[in-house]
DOZA-283472 format. One line per 2 residues: number of its first residue (from 1); their letters; for each residue x negated, y, z negated of C-alpha. Coordinates in Angstrom, 2 decimals, padded with zeros to 5 digits. Layout:
DOZA-283472
NUM = a = X,Y,Z | ...
//
This chain:
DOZA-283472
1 = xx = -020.27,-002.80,008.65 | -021.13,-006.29,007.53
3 = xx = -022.17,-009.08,009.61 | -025.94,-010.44,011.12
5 = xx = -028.18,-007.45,012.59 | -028.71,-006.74,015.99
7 = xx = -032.15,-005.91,017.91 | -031.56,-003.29,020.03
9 = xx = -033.31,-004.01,023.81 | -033.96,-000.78,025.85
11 = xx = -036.05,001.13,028.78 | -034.20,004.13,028.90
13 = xx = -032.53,007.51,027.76 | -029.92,005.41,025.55
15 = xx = -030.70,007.04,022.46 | -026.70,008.23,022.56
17 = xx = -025.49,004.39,021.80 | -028.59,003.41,019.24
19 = xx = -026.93,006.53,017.23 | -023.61,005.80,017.24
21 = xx = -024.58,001.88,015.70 | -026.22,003.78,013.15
23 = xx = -023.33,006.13,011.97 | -020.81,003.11,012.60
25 = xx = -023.15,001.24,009.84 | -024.25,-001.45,012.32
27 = xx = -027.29,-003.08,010.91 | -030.16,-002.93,013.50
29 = xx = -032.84,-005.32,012.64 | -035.55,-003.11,015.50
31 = xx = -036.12,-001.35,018.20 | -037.64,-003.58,021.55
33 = xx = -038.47,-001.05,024.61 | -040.67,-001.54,027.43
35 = xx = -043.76,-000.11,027.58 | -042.92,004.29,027.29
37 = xx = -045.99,004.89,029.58 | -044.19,003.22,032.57
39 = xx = -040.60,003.58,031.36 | -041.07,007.16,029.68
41 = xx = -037.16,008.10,029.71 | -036.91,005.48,026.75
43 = xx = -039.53,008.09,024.29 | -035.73,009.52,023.16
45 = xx = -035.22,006.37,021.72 | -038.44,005.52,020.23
47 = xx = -038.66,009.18,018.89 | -035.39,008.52,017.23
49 = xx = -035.89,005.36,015.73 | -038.78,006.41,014.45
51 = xx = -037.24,008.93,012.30 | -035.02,006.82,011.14
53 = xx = -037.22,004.30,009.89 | -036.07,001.48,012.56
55 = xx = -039.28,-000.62,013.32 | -040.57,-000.39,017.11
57 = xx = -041.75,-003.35,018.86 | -043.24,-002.58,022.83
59 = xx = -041.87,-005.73,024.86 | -044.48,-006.81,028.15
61 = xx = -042.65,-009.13,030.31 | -044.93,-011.56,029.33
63 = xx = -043.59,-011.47,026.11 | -040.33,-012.62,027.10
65 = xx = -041.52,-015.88,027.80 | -042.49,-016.30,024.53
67 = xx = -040.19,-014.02,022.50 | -041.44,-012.57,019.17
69 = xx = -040.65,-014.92,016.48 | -038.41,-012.29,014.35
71 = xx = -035.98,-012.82,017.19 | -035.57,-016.08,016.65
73 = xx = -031.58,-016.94,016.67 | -031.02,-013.30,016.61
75 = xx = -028.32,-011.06,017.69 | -029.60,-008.74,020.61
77 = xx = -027.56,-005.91,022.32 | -029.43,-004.57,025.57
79 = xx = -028.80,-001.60,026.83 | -030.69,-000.47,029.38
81 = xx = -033.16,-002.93,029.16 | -035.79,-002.78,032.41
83 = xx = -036.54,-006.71,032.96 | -034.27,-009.62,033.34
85 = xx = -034.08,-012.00,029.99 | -035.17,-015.40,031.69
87 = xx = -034.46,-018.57,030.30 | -037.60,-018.84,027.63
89 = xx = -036.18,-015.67,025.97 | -031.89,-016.71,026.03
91 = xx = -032.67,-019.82,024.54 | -035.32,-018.58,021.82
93 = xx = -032.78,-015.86,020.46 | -029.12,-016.69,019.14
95 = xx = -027.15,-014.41,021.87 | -028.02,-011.65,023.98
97 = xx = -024.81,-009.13,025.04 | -025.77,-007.08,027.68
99 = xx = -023.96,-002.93,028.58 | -023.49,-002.69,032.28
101 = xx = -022.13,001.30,033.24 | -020.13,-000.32,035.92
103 = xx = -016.49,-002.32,035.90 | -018.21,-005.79,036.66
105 = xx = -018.14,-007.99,038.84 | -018.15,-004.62,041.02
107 = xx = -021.44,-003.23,041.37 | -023.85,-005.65,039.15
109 = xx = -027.89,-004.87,039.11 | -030.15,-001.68,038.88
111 = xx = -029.07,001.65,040.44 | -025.39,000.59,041.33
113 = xx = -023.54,003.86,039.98 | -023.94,005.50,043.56
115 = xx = -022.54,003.02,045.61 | -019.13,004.11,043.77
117 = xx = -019.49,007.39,045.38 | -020.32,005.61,048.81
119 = xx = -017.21,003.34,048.66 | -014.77,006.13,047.35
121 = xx = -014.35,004.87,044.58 | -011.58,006.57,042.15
123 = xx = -012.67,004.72,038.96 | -016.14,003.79,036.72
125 = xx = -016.13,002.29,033.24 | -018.26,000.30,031.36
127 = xx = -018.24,-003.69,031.14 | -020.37,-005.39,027.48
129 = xx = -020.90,-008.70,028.41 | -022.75,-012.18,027.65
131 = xx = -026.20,-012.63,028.98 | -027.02,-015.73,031.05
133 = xx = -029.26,-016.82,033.35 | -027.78,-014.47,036.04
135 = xx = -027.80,-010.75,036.82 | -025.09,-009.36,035.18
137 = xx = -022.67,-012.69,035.48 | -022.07,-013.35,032.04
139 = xx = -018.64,-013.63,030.42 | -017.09,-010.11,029.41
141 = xx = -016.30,-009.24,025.70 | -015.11,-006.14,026.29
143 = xx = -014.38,-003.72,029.60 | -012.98,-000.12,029.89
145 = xx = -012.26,002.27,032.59 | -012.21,006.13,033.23
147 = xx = -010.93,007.97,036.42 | -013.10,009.54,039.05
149 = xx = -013.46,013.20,040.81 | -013.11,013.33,044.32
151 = xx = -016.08,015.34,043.78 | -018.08,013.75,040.90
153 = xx = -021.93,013.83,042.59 | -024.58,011.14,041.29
155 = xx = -025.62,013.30,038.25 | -021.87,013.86,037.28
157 = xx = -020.88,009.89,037.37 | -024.01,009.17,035.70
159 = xx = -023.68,011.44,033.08 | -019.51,010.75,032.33
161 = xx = -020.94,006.81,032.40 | -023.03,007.58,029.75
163 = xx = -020.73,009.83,027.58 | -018.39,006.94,027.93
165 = xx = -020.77,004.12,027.03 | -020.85,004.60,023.09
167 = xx = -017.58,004.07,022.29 | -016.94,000.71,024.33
169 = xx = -020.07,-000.21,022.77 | -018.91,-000.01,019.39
171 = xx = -015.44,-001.60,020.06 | -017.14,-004.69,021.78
173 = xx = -019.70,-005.08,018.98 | -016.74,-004.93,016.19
175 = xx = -015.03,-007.54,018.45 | -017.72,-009.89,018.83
177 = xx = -018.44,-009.93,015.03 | -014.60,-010.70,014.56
179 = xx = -014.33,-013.33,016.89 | -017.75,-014.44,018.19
181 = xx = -018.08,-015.94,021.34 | -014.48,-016.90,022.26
183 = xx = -013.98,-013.23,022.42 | -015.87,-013.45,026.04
185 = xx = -014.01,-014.37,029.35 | -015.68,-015.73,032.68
187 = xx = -015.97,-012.69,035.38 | -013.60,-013.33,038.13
189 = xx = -014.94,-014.33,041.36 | -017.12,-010.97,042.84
191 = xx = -014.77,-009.94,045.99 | -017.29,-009.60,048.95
193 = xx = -020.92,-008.81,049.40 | -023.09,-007.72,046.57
195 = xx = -024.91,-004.49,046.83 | -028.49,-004.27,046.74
197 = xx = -030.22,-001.88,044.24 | -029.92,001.48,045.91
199 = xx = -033.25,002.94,047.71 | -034.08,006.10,049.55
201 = xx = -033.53,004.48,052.61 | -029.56,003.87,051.63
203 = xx = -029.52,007.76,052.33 | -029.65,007.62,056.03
205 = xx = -026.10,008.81,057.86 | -024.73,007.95,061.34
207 = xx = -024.49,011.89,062.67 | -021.97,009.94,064.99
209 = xx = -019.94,009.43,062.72 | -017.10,012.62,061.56
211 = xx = -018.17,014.83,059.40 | -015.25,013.87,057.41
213 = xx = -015.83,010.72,056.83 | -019.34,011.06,055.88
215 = xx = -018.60,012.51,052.63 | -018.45,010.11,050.19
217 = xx = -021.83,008.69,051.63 | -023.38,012.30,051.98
219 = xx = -022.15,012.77,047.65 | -023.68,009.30,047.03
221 = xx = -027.16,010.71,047.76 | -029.30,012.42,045.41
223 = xx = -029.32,015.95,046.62 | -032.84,016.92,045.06
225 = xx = -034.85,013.66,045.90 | -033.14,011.38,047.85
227 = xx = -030.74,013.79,050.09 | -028.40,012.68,052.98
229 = xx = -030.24,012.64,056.37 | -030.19,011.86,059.88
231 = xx = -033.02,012.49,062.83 | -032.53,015.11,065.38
233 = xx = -035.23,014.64,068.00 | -037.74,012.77,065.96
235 = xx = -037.32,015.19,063.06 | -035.75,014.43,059.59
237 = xx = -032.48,016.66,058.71 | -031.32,016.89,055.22
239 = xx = -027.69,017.83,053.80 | -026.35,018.94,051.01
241 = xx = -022.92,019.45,050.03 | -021.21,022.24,047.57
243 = xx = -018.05,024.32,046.61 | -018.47,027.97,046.45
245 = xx = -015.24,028.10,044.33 | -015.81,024.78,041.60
247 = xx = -014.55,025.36,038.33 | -017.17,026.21,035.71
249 = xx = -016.40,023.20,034.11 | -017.63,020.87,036.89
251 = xx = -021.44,022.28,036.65 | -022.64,018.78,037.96
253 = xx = -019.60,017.52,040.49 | -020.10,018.37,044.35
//
């Protein structure tokens, strides 16, 4: 590939895109994580572009307020990237493009993925889009879908999010280095109320409620540390769904 570098922004296990920008012959100026002893999922990364020979810079937020000066107009792709670019850092660097594992506007901000299960939803994908000063608002470059399991489980759609992620990465990145900006659209208007970051509380059930129609809220919990629960005189009940008869191929779905 040909065309200005890109500084690669991250905070966690990403490695899988990083990779694929390598092999594609994208030219990636650094590496810019948070620090690994709070954010350790992103030592994949670090270990990786170490061996490659990609220099490794350790972003504080306090940095981003007064951005390194090697980023200075550059190109920056964040993926994963644990803190919110604020002004000081958007205006220091030429443009920021951002990989959200959801089909924006739907489901913008940290730890989305399970309200898809909650809502029933039958599609994920993954949206590339312009930074600005909001979370996850910026015009789209490029944005792809992929169908849904009845039975995908938090693990599963995270996982399938991530498989997908690569390759829209590397179309969107090829696009924007055709066409620069004017390859981005404005986000239609979000329909309804945004979701708030998902939190072990967001795992309580109404045992009112039919059993039936508790399951896409019961799959939307995280089995092993956040399970689905409800109080039975005073005391906390946890549940847990499964299929005795899943194909093998489905290790991870419900």
């Amino acid at each position: 590939m040909t065309g200005k570098p890109w500084a690669y922004l991250s905070s966690g296990p990403r490695t899988a895109v990083l990779k694929r920008l390598i092999s594609e012959g994208f030219d990636i100026s650094g590496v810019y994580v948070t620090d690994p002893q709070r954010w350790p999922k992103v030592a994949s990364t670090v270990s990786y572009a170490n061996a490659v020979g990609l220099p490794v810079h350790i972003l504080r937020r306090e940095d981003l307020l007064k951005p390194p000066e090697e980023l200075r107009d550059a190109q920056c792709l964040s993926v994963g990237f644990g803190f919110i670019l604020p002004k000081a850092f958007l205006a220091h660097v030429g443009v920021c493009l951002n990989v959200h594992g959801t089909l924006l506007p739907r489901y913008p901000g940290a730890r989305s993925l399970n309200w898809l299960l909650a809502n029933g939803d039958r599609e994920n994908g993954v949206t590339v889009h312009v930074v600005d000063e909001g979370v996850d608002t910026g015009p789209i470059v490029l944005q792809r879908a992929f169908e849904l399991s009845t039975f995908e489980s938090a693990a599963s759609l995270s996982r399938k999010t991530l498989e997908f992620e690569p390759d829209v990465v590397i179309d969107a990145l090829r696009l924007f280095e055709r066409d620069g900006l004017s390859c981005a659209a404005p986000q239609p208007p979000q329909q309804g109320a945004r979701f708030p970051d998902r939190a072990p509380t967001h795992s309580e059930i109404d045992p009112e409620k039919p059993l039936a129609s508790l399951f896409d809220e019961i799959r939307a919990a995280d089995p092993d540390r956040f399970p689905a629960f409800f109080f039975v005189d005073g005391q906390k009940v946890c549940v847990r769904l499964w299929r005795p008869d899943k194909p093998v191929d489905e290790w991870d779905l419900i």
